[in-house]
N, CA, C and O atoms as CSV, one atom per row, in Angstrom:
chain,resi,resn,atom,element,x,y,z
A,1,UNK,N,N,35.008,71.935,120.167
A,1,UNK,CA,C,35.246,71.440,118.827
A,1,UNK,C,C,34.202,70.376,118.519
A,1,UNK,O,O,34.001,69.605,119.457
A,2,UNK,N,N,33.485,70.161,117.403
A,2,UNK,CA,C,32.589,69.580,116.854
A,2,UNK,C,C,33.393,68.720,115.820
A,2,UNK,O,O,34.257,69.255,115.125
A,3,UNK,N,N,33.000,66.909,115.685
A,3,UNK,CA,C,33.267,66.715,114.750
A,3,UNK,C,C,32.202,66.025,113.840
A,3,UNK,O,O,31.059,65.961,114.294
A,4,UNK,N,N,32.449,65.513,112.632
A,4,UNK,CA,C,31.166,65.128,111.890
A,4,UNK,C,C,32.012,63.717,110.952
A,4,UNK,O,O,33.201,63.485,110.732
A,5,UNK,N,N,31.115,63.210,110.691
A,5,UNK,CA,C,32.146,61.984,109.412
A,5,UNK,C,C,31.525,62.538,108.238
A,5,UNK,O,O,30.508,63.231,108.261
A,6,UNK,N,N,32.298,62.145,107.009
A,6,UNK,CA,C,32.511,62.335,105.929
A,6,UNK,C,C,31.452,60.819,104.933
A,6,UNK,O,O,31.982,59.755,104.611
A,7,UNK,N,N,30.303,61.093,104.716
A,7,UNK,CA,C,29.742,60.005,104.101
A,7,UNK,C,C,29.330,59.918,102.423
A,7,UNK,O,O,28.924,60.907,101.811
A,8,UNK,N,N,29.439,59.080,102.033
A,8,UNK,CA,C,28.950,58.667,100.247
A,8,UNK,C,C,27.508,59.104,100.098
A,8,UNK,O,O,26.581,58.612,100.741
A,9,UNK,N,N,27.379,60.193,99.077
A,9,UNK,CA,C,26.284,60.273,99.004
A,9,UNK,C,C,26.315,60.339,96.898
A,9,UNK,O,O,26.622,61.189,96.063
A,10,UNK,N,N,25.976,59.392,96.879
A,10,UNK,CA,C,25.692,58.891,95.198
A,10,UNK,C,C,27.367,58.903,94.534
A,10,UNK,O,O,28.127,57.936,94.585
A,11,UNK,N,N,27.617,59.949,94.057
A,11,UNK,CA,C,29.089,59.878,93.640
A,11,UNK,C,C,29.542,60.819,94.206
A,11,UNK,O,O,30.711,61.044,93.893
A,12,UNK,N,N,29.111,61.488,94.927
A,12,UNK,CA,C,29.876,62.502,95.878
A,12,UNK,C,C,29.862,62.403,97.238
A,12,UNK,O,O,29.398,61.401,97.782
A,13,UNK,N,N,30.405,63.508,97.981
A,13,UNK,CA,C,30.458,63.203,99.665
A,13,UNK,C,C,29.644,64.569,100.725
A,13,UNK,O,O,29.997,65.745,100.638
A,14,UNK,N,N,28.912,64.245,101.351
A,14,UNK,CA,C,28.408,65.164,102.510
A,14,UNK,C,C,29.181,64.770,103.815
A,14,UNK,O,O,29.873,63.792,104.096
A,15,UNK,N,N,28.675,66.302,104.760
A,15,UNK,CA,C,29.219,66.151,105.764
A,15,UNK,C,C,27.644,66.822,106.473
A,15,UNK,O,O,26.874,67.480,105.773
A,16,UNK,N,N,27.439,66.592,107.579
A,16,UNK,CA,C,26.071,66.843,108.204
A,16,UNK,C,C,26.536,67.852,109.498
A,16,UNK,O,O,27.189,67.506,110.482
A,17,UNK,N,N,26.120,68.898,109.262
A,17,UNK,CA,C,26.649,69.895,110.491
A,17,UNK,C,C,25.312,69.740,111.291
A,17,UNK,O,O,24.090,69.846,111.197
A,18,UNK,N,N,26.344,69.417,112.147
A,18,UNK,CA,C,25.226,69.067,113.681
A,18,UNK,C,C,24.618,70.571,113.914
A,18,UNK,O,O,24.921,71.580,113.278
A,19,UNK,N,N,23.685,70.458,114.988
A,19,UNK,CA,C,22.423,71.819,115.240
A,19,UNK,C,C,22.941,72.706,115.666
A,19,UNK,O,O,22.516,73.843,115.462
A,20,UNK,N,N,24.302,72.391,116.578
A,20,UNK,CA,C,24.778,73.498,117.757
A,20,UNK,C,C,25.780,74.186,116.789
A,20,UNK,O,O,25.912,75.391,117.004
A,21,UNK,N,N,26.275,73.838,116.099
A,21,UNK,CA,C,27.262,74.376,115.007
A,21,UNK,C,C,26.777,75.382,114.091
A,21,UNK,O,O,27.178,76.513,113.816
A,22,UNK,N,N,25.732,74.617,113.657
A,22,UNK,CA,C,24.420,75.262,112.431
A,22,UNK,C,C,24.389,76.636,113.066
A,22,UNK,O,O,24.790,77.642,112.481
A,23,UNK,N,N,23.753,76.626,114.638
A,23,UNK,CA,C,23.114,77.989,115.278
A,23,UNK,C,C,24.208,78.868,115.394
A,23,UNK,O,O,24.122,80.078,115.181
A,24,UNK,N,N,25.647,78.044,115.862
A,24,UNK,CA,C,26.916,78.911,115.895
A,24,UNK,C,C,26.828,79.998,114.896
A,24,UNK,O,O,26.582,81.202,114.978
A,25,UNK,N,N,27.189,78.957,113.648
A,25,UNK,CA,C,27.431,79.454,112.594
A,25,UNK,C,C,26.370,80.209,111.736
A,25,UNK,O,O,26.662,80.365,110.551
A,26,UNK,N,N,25.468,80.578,112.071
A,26,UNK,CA,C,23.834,81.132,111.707
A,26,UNK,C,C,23.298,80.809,110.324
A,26,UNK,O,O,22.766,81.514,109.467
A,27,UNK,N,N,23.642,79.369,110.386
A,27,UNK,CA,C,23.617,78.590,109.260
A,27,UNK,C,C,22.307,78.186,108.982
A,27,UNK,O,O,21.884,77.646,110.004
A,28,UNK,N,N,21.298,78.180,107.941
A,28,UNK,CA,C,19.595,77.671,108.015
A,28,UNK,C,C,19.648,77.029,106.869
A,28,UNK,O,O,20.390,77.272,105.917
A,29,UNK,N,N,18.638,75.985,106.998
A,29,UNK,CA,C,18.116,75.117,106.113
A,29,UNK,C,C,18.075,76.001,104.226
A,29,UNK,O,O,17.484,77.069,104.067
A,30,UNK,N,N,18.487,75.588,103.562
A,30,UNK,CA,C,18.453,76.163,102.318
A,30,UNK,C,C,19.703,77.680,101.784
A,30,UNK,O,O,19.789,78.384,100.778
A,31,UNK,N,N,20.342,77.610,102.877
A,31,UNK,CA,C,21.093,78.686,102.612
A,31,UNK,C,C,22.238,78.474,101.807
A,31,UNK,O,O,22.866,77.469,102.141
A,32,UNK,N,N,22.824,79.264,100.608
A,32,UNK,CA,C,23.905,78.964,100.093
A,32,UNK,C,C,25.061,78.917,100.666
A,32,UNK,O,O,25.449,79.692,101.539
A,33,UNK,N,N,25.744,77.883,100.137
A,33,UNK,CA,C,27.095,78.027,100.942
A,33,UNK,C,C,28.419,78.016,99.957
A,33,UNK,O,O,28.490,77.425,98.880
A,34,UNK,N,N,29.522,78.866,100.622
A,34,UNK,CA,C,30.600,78.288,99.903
A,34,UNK,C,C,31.790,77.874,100.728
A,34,UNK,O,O,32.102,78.178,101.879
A,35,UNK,N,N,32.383,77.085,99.819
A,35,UNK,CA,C,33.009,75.569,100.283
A,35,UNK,C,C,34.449,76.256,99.472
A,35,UNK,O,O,34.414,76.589,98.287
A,36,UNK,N,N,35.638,76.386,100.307
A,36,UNK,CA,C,36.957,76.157,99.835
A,36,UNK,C,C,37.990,75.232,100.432
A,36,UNK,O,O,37.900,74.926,101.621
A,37,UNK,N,N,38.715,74.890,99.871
A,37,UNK,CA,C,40.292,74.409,100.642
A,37,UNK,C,C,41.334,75.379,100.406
A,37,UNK,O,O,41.518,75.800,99.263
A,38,UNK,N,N,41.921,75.711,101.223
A,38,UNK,CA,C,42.828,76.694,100.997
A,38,UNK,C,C,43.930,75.628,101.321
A,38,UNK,O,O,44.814,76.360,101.768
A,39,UNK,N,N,44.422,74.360,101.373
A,39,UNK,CA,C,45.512,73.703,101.818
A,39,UNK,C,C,44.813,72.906,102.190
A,39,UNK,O,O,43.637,73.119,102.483
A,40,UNK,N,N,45.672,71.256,102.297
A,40,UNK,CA,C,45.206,69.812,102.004
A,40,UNK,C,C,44.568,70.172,103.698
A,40,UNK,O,O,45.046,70.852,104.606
A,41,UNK,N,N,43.228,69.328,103.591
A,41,UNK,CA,C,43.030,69.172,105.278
A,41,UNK,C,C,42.006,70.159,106.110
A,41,UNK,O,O,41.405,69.917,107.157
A,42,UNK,N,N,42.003,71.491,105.208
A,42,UNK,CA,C,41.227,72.132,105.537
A,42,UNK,C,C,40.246,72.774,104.947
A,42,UNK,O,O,40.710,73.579,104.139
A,43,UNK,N,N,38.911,72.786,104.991
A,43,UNK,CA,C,37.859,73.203,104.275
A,43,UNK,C,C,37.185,74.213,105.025
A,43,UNK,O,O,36.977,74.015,106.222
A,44,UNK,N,N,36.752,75.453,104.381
A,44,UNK,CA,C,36.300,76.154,104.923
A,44,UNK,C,C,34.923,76.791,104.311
A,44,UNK,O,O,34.869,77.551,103.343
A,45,UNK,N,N,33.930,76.363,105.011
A,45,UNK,CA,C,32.604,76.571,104.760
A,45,UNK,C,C,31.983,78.522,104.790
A,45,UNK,O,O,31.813,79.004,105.910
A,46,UNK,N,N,31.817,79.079,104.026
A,46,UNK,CA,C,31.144,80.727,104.584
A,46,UNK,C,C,29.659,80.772,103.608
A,46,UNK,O,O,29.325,80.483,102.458
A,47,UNK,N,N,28.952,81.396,105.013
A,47,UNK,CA,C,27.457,81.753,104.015
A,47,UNK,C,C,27.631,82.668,102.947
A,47,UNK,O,O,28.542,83.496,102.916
A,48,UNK,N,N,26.880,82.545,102.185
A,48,UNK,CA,C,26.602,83.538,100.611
A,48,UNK,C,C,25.571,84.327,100.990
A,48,UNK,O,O,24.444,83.891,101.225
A,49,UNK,N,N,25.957,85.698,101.077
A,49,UNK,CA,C,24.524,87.081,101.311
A,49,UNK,C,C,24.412,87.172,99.989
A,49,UNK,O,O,25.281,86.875,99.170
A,50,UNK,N,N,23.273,87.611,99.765
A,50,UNK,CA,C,23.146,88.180,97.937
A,50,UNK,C,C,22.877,89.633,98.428
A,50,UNK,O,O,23.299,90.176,97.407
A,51,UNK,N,N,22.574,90.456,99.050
A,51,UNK,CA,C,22.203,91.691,99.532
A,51,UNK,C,C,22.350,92.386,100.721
A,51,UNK,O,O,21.935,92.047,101.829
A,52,UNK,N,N,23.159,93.685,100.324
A,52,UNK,CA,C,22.965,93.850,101.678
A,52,UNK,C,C,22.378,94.238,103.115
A,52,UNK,O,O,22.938,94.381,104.202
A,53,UNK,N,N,20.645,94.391,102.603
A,53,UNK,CA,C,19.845,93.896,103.322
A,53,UNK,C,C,19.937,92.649,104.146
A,53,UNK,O,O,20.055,92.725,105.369
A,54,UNK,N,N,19.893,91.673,103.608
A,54,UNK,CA,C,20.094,90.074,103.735
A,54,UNK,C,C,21.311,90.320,105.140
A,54,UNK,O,O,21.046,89.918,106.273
A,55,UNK,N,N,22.475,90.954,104.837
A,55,UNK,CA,C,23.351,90.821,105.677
A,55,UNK,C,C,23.353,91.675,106.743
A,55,UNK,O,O,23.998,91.310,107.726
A,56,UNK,N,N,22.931,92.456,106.774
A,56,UNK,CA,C,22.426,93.495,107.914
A,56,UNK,C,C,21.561,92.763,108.471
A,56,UNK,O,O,21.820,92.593,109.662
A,57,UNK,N,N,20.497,92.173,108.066
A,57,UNK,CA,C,19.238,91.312,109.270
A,57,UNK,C,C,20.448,90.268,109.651
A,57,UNK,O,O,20.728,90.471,110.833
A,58,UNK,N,N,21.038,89.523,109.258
A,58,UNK,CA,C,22.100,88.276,109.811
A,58,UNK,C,C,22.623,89.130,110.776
A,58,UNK,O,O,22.159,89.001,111.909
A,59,UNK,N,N,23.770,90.257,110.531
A,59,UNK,CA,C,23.847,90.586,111.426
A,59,UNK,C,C,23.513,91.382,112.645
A,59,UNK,O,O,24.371,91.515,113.518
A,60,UNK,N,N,22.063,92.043,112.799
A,60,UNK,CA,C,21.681,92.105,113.667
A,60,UNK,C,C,21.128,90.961,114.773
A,60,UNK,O,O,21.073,91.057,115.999
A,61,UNK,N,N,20.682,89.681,113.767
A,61,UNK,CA,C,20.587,88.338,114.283
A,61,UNK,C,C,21.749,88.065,115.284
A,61,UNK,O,O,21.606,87.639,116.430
A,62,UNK,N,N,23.108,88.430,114.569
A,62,UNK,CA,C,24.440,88.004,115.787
A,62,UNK,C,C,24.367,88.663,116.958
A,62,UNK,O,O,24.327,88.343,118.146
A,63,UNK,N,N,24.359,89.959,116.148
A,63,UNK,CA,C,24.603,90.558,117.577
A,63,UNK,C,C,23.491,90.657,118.344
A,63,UNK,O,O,23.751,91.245,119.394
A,64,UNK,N,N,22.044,90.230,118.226
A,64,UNK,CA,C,20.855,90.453,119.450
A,64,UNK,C,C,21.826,88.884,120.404
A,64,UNK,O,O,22.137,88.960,121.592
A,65,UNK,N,N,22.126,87.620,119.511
A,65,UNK,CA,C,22.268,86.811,120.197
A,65,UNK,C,C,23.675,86.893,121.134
A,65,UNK,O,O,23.694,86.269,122.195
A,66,UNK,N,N,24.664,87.558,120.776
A,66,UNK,CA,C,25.929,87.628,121.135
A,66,UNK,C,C,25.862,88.768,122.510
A,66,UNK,O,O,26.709,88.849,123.399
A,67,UNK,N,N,24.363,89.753,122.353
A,67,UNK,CA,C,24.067,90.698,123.260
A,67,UNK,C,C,23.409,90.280,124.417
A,67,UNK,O,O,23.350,90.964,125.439
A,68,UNK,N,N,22.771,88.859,124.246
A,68,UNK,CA,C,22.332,88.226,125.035
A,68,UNK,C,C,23.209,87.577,126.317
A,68,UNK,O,O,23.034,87.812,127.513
A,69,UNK,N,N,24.421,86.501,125.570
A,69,UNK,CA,C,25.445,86.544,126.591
A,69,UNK,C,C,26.219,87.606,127.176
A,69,UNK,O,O,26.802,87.223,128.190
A,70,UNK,N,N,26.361,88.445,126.970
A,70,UNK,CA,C,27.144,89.834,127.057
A,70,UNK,C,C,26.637,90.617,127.841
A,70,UNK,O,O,25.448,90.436,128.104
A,71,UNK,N,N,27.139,91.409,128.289
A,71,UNK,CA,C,26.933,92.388,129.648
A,71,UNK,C,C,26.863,93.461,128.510
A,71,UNK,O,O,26.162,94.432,128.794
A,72,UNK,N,N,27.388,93.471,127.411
A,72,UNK,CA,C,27.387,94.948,126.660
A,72,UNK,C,C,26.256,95.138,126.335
A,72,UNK,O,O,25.324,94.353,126.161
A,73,UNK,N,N,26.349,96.427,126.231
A,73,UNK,CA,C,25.166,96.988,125.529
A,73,UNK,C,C,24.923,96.956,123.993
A,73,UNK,O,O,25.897,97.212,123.284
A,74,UNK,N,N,23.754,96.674,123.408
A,74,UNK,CA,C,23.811,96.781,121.991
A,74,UNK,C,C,24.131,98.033,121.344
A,74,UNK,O,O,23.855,99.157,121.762
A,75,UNK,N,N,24.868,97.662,120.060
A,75,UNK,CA,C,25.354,99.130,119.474
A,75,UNK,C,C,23.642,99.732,119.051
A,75,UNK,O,O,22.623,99.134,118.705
A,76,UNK,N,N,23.968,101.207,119.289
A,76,UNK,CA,C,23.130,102.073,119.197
A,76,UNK,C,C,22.942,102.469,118.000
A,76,UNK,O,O,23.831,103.041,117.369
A,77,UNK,N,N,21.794,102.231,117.529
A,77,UNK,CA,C,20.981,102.320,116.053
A,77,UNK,C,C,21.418,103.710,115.258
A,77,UNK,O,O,21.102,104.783,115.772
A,78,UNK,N,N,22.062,103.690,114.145
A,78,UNK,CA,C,22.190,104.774,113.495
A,78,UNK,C,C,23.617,105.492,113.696
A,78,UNK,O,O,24.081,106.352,112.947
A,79,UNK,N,N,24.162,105.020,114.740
A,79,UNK,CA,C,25.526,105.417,115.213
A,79,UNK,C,C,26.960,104.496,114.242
A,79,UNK,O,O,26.960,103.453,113.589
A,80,UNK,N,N,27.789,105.269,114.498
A,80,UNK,CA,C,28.807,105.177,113.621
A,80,UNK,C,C,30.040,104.735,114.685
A,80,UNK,O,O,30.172,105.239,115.800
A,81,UNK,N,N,30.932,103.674,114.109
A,81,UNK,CA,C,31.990,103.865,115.514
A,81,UNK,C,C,32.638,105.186,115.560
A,81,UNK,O,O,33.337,105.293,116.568
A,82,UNK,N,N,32.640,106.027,114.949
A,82,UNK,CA,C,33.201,107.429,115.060
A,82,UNK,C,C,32.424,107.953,115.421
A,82,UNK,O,O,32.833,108.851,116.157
A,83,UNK,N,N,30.727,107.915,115.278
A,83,UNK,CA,C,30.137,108.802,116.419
A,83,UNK,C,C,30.633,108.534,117.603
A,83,UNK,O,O,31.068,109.443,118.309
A,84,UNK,N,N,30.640,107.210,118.009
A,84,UNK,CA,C,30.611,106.831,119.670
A,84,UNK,C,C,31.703,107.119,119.956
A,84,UNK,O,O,31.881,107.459,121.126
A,85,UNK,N,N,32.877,107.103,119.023
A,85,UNK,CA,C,33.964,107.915,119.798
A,85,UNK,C,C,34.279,109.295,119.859
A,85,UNK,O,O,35.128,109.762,120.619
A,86,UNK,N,N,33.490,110.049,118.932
A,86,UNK,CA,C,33.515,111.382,119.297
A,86,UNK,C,C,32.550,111.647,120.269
A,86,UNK,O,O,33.007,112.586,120.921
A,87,UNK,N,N,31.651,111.384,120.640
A,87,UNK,CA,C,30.614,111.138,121.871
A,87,UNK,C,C,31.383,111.068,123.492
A,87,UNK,O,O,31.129,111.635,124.555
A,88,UNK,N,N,32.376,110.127,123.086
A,88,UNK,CA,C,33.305,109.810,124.315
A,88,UNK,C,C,34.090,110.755,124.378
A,88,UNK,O,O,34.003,111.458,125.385
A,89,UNK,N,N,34.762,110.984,123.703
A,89,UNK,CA,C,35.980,112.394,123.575
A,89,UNK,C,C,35.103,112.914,124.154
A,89,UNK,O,O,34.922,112.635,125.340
A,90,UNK,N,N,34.383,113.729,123.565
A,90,UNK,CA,C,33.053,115.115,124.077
A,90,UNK,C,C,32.838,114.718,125.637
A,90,UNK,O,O,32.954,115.647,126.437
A,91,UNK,N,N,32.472,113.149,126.255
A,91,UNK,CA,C,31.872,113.238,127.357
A,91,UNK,C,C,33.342,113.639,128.167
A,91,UNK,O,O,33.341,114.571,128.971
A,92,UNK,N,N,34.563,112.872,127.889
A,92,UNK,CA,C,35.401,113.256,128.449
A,92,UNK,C,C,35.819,114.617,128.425
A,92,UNK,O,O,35.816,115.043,129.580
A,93,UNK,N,N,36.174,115.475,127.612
A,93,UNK,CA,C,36.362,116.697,127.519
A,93,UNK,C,C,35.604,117.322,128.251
A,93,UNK,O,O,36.242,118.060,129.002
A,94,UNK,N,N,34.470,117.378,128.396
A,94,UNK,CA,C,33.402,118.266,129.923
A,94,UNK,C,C,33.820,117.409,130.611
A,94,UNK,O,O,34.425,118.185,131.351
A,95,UNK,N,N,34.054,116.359,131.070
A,95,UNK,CA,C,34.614,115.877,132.653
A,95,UNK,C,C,35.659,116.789,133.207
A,95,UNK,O,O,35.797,117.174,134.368
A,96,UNK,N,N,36.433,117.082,132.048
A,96,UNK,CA,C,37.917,116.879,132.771
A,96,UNK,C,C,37.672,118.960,132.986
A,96,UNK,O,O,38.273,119.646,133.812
A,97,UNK,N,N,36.641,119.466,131.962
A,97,UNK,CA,C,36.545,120.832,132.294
A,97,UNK,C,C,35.682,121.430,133.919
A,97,UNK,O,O,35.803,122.370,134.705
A,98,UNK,N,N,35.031,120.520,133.795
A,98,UNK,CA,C,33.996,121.067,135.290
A,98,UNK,C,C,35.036,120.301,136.203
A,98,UNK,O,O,34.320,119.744,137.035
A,99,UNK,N,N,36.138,120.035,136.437
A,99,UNK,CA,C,37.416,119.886,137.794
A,99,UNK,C,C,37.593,121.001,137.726
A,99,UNK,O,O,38.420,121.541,138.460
């Protein structure tokens, strides 16, 4: 858990998200953000994609980095989660036929 203080900035207030949070959150210098409270106490910050280009490179950004800690393998380009599970069915189905 990260925390940050709440400071005066002219007539309004910032909060300064530290670096390790920023990278968490694949947050960059100039990026739009939006800001809600859904209930007293809690604010919840999410990036703004305008395209979904834009959001496809972010998330290939996650997942190269999330593939990095991970023993998994990266999802396979062009594949569908219903390919990979009909892929699996199929590999299983010849397993269980050549017994």
């Amino acid at each position: 858990m990260t925390t940050a203080t709440l400071t005066k900035v002219g007539n309004s207030m910032a909060v300064v998200l530290p670096k390790g949070l920023r990278q968490q959150a694949g947050f960059e210098a100039g990026e739009k953000l939006s800001i809600d409270s859904p209930r007293k106490g809690v604010v919840v910050i999410t990036a703004i994609h305008d395209n979904a280009e834009d959001r496809l490179a972010r998330l290939e950004k996650v997942e190269a980095r999330i593939s990095k800690r991970s023993r998994l393998a990266p999802w396979p380009k062009g594949k569908t989660a219903d390919d990979l599970i009909r892929e699996a069915r199929d590999a299983r189905a010849d397993e269980i036929v050549s017994l």
